[in-house]
FIMI-393434 format. One line per field, with one value per residue: residue number from 1; residue in three letters; x negated, y negated, z of N, C-alpha, C in turn. Coordinates in nm, 4 decimals. Each point is the difference from the previous one (the first is absolute). Last residue first. Layout:
// FIMI-393434
k [NUM,...]
r [ALA,...]
n_c1 [X,...]
n_c2 [Y,...]
n_c3 [Z,...]
ca_c1 [X,...]
ca_c2 [Y,...]
ca_c3 [Z,...]
c_c1 [X,...]
c_c2 [Y,...]
c_c3 [Z,...]
***
This chain:
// FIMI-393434
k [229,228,227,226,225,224,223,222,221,220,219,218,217,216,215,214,213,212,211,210,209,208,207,206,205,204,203,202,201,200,199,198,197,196,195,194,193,192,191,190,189,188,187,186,185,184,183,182,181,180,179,178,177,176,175,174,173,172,171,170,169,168,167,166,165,164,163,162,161,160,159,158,157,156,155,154,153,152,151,150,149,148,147,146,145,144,143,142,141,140,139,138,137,136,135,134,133,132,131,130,129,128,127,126,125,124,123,122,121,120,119,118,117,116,115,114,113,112,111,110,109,108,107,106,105,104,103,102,101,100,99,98,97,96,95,94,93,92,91,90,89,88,87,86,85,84,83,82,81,80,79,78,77,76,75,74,73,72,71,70,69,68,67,66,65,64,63,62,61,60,59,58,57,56,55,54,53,52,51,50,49,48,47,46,45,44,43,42,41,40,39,38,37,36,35,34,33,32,31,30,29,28,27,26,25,24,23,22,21,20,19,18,17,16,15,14,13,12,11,10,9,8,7,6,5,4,3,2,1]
r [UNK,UNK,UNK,UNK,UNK,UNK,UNK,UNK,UNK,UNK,UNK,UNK,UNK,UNK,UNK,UNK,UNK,UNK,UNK,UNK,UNK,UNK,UNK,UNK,UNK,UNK,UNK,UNK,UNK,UNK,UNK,UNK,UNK,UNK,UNK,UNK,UNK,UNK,UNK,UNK,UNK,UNK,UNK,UNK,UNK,UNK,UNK,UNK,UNK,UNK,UNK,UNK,UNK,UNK,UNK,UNK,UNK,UNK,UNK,UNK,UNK,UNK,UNK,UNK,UNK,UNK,UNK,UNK,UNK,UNK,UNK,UNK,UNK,UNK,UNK,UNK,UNK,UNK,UNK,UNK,UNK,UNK,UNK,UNK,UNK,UNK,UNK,UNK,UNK,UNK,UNK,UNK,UNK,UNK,UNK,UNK,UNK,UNK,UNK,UNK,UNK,UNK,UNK,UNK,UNK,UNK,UNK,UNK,UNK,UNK,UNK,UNK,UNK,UNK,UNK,UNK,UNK,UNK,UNK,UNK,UNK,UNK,UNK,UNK,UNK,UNK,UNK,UNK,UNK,UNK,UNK,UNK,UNK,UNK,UNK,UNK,UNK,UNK,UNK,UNK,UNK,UNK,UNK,UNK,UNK,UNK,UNK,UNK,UNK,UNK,UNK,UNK,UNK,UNK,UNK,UNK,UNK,UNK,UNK,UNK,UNK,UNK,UNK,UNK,UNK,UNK,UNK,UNK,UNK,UNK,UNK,UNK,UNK,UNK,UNK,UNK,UNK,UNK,UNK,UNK,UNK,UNK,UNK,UNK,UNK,UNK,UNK,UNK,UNK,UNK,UNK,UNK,UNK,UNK,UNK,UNK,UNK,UNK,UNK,UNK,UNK,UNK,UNK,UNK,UNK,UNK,UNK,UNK,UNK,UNK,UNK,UNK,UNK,UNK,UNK,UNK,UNK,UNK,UNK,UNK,UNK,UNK,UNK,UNK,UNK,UNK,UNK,UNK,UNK]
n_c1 [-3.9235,0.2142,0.3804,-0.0284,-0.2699,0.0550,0.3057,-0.0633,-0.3275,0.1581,0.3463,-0.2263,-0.2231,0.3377,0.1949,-0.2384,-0.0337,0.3873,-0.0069,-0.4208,-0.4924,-0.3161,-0.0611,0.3683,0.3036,-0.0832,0.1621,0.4866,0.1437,-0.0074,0.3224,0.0829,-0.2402,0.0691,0.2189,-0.0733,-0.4090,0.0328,0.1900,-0.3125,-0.2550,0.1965,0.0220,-0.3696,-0.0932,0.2423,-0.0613,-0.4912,-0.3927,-0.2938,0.1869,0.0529,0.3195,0.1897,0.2164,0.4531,0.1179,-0.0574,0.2930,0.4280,-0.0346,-0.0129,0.3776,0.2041,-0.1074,0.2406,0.4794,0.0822,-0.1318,0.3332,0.3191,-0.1348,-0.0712,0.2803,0.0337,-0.3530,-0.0175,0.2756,-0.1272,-0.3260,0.1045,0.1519,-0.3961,-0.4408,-0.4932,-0.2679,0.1223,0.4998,0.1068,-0.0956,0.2301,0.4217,0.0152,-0.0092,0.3498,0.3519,-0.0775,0.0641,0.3782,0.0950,-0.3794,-0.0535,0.2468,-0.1869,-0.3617,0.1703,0.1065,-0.3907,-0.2394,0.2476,-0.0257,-0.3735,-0.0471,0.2553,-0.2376,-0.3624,0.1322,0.1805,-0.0857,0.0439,0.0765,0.2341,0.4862,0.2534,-0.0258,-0.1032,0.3995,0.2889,-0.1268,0.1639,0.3798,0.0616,-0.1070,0.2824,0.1448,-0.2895,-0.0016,0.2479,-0.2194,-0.1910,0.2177,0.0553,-0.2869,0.0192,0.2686,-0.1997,-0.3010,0.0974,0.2434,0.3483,0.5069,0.4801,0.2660,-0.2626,0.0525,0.3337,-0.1513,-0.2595,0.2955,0.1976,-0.0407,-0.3572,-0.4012,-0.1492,-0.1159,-0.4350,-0.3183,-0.0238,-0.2721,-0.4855,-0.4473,-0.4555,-0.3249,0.0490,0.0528,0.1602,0.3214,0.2233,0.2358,0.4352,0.3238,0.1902,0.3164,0.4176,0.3224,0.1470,0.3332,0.4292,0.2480,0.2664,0.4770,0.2445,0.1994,0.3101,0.4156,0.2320,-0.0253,-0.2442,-0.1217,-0.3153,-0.3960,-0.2733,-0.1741,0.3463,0.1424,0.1912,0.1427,0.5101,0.2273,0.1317,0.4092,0.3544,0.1495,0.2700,0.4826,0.2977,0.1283,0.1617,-0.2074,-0.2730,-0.0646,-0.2418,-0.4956,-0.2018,-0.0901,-0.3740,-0.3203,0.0248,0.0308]
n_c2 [-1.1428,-0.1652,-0.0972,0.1354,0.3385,0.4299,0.3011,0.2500,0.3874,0.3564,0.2572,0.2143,0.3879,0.3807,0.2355,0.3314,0.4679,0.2606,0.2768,0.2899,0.0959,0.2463,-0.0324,-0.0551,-0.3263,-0.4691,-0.1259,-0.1930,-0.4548,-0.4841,-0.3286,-0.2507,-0.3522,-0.4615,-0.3162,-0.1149,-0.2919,-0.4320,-0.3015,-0.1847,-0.3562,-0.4215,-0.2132,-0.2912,-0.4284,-0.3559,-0.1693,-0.1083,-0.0257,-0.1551,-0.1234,0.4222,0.3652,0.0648,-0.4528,-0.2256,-0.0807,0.2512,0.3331,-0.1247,-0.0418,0.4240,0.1310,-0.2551,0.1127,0.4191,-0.0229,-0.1590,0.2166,0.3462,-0.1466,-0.1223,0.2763,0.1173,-0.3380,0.0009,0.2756,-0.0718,-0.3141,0.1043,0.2497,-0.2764,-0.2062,0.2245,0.1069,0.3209,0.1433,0.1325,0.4127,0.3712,0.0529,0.1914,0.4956,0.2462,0.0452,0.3907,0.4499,0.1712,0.1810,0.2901,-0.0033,-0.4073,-0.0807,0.2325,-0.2357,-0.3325,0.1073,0.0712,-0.3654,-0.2355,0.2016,-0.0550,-0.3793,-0.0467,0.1774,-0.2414,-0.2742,0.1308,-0.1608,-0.5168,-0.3795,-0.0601,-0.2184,-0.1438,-0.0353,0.3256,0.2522,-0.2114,0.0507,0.4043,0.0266,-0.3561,0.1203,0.1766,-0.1934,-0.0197,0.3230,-0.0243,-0.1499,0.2788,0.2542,-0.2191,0.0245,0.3783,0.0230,-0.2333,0.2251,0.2639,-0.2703,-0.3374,0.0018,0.1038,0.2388,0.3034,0.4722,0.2203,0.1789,0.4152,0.3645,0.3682,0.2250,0.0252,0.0935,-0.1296,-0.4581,-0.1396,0.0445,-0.2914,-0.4061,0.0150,0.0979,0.0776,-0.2845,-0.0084,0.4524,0.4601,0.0986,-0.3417,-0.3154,0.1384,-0.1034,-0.4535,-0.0951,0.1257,-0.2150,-0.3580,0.0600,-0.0106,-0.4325,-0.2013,0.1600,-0.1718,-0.4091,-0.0098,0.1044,-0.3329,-0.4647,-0.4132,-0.5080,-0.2178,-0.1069,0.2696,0.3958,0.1133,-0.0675,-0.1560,-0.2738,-0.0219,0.4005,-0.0179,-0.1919,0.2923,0.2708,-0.2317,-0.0661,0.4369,0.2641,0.0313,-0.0731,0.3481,0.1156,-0.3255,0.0071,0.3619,-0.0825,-0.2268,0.2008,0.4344,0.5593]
n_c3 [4.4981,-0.4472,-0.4267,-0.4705,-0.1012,0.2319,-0.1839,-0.4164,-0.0129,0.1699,-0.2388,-0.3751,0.0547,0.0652,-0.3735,-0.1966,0.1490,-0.0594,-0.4408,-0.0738,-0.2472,-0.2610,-0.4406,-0.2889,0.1487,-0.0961,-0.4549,0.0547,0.0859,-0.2153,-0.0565,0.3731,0.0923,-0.1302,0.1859,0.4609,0.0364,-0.0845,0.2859,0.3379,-0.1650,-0.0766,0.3878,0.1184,-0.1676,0.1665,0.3536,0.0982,0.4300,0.3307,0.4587,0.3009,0.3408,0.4001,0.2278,-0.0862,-0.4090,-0.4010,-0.1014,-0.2693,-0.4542,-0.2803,-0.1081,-0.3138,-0.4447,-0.1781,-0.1633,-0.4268,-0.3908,-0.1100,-0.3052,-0.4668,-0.3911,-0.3440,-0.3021,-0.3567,-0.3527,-0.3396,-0.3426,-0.3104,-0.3824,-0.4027,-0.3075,-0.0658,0.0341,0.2176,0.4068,0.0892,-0.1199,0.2818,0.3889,-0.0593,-0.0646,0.3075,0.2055,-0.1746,0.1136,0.4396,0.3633,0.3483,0.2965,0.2445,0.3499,0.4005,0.2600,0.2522,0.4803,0.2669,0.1965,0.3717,0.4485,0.2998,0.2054,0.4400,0.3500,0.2273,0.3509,0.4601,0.3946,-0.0930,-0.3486,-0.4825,-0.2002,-0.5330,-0.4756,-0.3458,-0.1059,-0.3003,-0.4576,-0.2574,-0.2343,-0.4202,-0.4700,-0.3471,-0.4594,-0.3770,-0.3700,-0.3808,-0.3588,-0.2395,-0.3423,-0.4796,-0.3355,-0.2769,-0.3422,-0.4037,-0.2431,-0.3806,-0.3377,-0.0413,0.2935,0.0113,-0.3683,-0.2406,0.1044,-0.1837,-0.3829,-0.0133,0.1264,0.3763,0.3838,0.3800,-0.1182,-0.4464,-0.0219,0.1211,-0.2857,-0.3662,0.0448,0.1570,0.2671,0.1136,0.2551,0.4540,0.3534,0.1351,0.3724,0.2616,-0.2461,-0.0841,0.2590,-0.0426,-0.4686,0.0408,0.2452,-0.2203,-0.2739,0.1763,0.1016,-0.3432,-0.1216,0.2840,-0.1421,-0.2928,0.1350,0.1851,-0.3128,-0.2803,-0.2354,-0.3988,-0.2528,-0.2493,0.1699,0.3754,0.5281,0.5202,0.3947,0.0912,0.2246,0.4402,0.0150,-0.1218,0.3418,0.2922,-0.1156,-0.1904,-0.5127,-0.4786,-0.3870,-0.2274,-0.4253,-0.2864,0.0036,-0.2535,-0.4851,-0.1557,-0.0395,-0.2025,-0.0052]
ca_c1 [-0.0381,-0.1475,0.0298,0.1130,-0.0608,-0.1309,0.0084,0.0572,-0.0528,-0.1154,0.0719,0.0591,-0.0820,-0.0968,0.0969,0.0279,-0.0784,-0.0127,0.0968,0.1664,0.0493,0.0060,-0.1176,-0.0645,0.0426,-0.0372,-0.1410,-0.0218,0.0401,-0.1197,-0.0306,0.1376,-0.0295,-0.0567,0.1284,0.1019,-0.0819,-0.1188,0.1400,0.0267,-0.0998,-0.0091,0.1885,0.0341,-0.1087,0.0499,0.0837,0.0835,0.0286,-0.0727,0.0130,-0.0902,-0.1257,0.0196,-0.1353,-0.0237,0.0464,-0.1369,-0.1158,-0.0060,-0.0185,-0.1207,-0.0729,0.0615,-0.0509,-0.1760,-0.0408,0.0236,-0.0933,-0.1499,0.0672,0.0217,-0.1204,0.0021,0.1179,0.0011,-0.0441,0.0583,0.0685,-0.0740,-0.0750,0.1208,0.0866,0.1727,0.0580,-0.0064,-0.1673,-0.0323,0.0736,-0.0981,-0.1592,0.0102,-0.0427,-0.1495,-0.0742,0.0386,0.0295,-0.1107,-0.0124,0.1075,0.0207,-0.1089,0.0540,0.1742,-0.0394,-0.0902,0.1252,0.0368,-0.1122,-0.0005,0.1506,-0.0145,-0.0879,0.0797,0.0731,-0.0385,-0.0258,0.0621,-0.0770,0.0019,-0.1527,-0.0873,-0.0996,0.0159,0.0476,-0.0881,-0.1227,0.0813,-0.0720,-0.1558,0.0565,0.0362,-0.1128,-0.0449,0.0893,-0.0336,-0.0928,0.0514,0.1260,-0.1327,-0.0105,0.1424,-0.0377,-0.1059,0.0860,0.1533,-0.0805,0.0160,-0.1100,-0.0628,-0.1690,-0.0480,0.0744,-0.0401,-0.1166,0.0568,0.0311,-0.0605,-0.1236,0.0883,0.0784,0.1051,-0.0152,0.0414,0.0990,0.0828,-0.0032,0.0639,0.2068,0.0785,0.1136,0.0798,-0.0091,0.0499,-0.0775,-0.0794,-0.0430,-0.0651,-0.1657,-0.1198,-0.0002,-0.0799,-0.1590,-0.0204,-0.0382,-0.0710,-0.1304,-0.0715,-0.0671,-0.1327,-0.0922,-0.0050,-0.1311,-0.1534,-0.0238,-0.0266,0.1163,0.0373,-0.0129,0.1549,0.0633,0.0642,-0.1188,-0.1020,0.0573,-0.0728,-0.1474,-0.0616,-0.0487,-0.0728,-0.0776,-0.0663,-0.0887,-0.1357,-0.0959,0.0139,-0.0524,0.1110,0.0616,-0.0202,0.0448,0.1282,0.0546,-0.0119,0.1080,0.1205,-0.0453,-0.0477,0.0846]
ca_c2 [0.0995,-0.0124,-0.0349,-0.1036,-0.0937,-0.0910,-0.0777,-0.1061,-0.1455,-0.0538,-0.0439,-0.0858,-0.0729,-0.0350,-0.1122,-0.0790,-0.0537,-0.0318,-0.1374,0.0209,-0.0163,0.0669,-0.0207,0.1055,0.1157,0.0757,0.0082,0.2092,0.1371,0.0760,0.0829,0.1119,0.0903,0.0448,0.0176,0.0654,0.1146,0.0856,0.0438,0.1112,0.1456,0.0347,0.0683,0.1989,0.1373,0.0684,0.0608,-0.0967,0.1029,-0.0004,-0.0740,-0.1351,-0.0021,0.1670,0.0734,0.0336,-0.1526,-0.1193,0.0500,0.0148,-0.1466,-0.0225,0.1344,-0.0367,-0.1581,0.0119,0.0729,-0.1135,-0.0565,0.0683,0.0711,-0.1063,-0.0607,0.1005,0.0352,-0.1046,-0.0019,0.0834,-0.0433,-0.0827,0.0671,0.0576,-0.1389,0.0119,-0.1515,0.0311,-0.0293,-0.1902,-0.0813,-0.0217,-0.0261,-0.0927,-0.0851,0.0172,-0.1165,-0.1609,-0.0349,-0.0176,-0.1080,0.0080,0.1657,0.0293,-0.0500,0.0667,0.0948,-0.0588,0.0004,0.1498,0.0392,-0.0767,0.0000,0.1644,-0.0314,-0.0545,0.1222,0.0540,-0.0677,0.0361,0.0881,0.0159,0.0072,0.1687,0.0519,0.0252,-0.1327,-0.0967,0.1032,-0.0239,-0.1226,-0.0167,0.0911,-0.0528,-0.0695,0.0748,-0.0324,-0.1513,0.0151,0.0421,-0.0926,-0.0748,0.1027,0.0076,-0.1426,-0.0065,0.0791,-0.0333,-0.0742,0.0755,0.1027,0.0022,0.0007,-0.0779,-0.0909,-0.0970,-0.0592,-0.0549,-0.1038,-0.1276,0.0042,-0.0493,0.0749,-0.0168,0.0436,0.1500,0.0827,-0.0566,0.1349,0.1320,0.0097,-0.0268,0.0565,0.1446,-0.0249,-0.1332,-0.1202,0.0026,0.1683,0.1072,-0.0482,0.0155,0.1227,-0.0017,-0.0855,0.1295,0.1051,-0.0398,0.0066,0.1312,0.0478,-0.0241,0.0547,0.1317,-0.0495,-0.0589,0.0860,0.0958,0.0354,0.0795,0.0915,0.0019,-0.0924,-0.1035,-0.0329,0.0856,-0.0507,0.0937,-0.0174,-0.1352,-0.0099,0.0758,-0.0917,-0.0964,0.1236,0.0437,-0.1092,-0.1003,0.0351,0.0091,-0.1414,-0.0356,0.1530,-0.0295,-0.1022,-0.0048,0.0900,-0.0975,-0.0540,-0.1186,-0.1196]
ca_c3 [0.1586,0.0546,0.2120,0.0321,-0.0826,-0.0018,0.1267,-0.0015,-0.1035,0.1218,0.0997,-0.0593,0.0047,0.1419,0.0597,-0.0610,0.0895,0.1200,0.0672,-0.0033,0.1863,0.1168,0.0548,-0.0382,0.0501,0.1196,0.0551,-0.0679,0.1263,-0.0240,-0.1460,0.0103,0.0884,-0.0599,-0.1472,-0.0346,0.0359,-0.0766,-0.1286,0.0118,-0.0074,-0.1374,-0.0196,0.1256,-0.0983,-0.0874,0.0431,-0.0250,-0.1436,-0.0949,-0.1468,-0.0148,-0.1366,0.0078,0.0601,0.1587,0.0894,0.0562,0.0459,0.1455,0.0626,0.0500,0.1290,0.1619,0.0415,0.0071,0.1327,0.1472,0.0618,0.0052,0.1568,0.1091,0.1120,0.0058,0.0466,0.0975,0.1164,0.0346,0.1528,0.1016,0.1230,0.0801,0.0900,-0.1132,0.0061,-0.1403,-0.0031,0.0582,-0.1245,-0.1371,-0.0239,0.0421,-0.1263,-0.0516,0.1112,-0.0127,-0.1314,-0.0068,-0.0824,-0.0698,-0.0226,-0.0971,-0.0930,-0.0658,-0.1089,-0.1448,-0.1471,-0.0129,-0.1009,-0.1674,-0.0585,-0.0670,-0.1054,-0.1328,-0.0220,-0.0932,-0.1136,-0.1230,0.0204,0.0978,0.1265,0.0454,0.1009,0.2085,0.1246,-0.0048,0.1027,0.1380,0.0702,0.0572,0.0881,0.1403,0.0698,0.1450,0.1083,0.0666,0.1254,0.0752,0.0833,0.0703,0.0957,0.0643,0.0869,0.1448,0.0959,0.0755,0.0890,0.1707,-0.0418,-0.0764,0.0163,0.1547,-0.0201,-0.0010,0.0928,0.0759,-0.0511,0.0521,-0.1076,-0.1436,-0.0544,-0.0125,0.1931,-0.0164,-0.0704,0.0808,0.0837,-0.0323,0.0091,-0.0759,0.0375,-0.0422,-0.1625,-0.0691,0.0059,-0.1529,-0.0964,0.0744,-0.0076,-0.0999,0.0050,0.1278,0.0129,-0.0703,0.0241,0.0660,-0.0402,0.0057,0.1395,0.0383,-0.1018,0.0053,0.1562,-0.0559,-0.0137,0.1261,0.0971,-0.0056,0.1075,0.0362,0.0841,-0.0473,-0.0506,-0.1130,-0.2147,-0.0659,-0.0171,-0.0576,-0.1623,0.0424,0.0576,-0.1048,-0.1108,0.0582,-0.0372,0.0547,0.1332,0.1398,-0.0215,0.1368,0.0397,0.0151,0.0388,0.1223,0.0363,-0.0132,0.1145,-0.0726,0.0000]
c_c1 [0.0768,-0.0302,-0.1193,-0.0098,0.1128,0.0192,-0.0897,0.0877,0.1159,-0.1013,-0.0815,0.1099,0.0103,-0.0468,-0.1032,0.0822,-0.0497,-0.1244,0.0195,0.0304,0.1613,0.0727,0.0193,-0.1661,-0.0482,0.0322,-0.0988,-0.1579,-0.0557,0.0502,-0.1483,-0.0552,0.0638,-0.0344,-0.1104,0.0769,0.2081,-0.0393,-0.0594,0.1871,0.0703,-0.0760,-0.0523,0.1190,0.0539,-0.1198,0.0297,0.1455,0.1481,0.0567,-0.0574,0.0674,-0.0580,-0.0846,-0.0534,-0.1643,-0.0010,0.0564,-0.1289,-0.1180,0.0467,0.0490,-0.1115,-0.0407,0.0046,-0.0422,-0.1783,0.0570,-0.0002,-0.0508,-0.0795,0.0466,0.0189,-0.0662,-0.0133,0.1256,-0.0369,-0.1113,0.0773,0.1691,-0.0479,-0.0440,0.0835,0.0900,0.1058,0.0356,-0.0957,-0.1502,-0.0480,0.0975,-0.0675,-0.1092,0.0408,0.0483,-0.1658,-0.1138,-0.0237,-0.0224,-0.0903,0.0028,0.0977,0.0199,-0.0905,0.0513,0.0907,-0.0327,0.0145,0.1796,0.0648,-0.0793,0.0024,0.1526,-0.0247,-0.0673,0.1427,0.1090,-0.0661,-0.0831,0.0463,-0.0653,0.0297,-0.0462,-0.1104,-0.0680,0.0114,0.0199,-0.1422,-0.0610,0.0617,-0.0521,-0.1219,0.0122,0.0542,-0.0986,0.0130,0.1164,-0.0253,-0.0957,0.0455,0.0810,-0.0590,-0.0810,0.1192,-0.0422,-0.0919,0.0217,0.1294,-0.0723,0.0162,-0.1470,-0.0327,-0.1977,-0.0483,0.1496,-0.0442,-0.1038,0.1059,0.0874,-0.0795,-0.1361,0.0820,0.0801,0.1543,0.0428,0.0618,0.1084,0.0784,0.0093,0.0236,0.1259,0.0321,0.1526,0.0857,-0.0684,0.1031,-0.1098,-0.1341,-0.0345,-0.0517,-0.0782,-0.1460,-0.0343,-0.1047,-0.1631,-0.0990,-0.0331,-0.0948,-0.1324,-0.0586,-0.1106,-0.0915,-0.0943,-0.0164,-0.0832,-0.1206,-0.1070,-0.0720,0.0550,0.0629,-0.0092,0.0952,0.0566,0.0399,-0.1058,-0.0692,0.0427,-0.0945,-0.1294,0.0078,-0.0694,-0.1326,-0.0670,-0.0069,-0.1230,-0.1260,-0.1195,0.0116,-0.1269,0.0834,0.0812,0.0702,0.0794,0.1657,0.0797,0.0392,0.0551,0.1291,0.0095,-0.0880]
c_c2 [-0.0189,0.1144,-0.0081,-0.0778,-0.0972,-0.1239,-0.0736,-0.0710,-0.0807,-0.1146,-0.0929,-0.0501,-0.1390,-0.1520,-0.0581,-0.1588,-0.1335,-0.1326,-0.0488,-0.1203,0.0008,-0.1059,0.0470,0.0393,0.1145,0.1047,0.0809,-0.0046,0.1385,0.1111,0.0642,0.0643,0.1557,0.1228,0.0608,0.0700,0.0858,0.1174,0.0959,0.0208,0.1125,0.0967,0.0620,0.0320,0.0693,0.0693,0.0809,0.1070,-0.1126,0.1045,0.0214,-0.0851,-0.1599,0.0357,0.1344,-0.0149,0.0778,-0.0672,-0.0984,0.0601,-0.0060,-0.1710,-0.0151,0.1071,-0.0440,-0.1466,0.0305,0.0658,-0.1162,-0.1177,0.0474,0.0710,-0.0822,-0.0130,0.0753,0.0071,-0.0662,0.0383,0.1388,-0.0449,-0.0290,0.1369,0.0934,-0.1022,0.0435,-0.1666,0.0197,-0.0055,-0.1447,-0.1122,-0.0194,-0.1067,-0.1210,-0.0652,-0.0363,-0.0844,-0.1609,-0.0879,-0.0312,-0.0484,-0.0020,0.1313,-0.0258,-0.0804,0.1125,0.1300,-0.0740,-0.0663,0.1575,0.0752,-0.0821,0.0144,0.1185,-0.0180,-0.0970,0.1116,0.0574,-0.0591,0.1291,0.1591,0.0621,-0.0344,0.0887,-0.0298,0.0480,-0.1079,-0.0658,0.0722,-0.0118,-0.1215,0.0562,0.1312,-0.0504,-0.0385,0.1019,0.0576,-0.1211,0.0346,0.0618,-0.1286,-0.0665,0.0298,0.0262,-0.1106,-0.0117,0.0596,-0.0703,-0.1015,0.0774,0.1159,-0.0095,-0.0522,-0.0887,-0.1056,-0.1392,-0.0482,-0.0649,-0.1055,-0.1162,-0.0422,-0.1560,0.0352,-0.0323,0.0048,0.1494,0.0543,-0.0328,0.0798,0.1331,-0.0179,-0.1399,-0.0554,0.1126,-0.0197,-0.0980,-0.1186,-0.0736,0.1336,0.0616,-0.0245,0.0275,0.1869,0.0500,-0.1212,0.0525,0.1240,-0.0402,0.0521,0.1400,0.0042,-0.0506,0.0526,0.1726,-0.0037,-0.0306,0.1205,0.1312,0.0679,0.1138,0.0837,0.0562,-0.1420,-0.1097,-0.1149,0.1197,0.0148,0.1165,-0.0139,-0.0887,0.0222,0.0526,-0.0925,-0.0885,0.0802,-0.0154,-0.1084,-0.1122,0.0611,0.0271,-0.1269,-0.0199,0.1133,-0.0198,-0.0887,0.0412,0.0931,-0.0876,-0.0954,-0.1244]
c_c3 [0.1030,0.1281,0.0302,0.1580,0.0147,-0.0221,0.0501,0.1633,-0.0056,-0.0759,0.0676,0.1745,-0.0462,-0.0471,0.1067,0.0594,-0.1316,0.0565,0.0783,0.0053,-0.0580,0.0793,0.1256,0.0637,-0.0879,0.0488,0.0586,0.0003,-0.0246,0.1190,-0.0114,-0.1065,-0.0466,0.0427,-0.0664,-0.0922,-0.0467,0.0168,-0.0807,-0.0271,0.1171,0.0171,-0.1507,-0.0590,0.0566,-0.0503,-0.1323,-0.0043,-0.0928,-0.0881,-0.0940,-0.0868,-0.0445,-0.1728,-0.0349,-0.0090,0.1701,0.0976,0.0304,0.1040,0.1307,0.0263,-0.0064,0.0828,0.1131,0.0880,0.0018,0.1399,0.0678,0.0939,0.0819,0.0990,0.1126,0.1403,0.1556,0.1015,0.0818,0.1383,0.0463,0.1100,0.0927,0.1112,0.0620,0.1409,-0.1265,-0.0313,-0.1418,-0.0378,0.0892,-0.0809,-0.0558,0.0076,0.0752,-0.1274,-0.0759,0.0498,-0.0636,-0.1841,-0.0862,-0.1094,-0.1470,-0.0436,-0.1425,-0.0930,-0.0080,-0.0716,-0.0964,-0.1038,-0.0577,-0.0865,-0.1689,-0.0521,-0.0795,-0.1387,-0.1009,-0.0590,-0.1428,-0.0814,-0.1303,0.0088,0.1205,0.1634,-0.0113,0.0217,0.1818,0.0888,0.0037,0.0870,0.1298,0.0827,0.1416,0.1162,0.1210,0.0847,0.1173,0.1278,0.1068,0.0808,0.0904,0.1098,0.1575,0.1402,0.0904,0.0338,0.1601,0.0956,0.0477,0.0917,0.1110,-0.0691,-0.1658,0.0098,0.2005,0.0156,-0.1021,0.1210,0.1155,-0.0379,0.0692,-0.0718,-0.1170,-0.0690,0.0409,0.1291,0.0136,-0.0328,0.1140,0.1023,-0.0308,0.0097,-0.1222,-0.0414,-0.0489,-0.1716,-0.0839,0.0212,-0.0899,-0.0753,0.1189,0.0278,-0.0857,0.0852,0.1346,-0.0294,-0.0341,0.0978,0.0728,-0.1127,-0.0812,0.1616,0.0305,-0.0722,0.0231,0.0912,-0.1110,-0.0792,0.1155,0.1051,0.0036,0.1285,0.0224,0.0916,-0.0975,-0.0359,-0.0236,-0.1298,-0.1086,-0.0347,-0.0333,-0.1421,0.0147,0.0122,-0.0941,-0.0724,0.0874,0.0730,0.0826,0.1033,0.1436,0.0485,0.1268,0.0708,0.0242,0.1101,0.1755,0.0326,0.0059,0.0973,0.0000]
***
């Protein structure tokens, strides 16, 4: 069915389910109805299925398509290329970040403090587990300077690093770390150590150390360094 068609399919849904497909066009502009927004959640599926099987140069509309079960021609009626689908994916990832920075924003300085730090670092890296795909081209494409990657991560970053920021300025300001460290490098190196650590896991675990003792060491570096001694 035909993204219009769709549209007019859906004309009697009630106005919450249409208020809810304002914010969402084909690739033509036109906003599209319940069961478009459907079709295209579930490429965006079957996209973000693949590039865990296959990587990101492997994986073709066709092979999207097939994974879903119709042609490419209804995958270009939403996304322009598969990279679309996966600038789409990368977006949506922006909107779990508050789920992390609010565990950033807590209380570490107290006698929990580190064990809220083994909690972020162990269900970061589950979501790297979930996600990895996406996040790794996310990266490469910003640091490639593909304009619509850069703010997607930038986006992506801020929540990060303005809880990062206020946890080492609170830390200077008790005494606990030096002015001489600047707030925003620390929040950027250890976003760094977080968002890099994960995708070298298997690695390590082919080198003998476990996950476990992975999270350990990324928990206790990044409490440290935020809160101070």
């Amino acid at each position: 069915m035909a993204v219009n068609e769709e549209r007019v399919a859906d004309a009697s849904t009630d106005a919450s389910t249409e208020a809810s497909a304002e914010d969402v066009v084909a690739t033509d502009g036109r906003v599209i109805g319940r069961r478009a927004i459907q079709t295209r959640r579930r490429i965006l599926d079957a996209t973000a299925a693949l590039l865990r099987q296959q990587g990101a140069l492997d994986v073709k509309v066709i092979d999207v398509a097939r994974e879903v079960g119709t042609s490419p021609a209804t995958f270009y009626q939403y996304f322009a290329d598969v990279e679309d689908a996966i600038l789409c994916l990368a977006a949506e990832l922006v909107e779990r970040v508050p789920e992390f920075a609010d565990r950033i924003e807590a209380d570490w300085g107290g006698p929990d403090g580190l064990d809220r730090a083994r909690h972020l670092v162990g269900d970061y890296t589950r979501f790297w587990d979930d996600n990895g795909a996406v996040l790794r081209i996310m990266h490469l494409r910003a640091d490639e300077k593909e304009p619509r990657f850069r703010r997607v991560r930038n986006d992506y970053n801020e929540r990060f690093m303005v809880a990062m920021v206020a946890k080492v300025r609170g830390a200077q300001a008790a005494g606990r770390l030096p002015q001489a460290m600047d707030a925003d490098a620390t929040a950027g190196a250890m976003l760094a150590v977080l968002d890099r650590l994960p995708s070298y896991r298997e690695s390590f675990e082919r080198r003998g150390t476990p996950r476990e003792a992975m999270i350990e060491t990324v928990a206790r570096i990044l409490h440290a360094t935020l809160t101070g001694p």
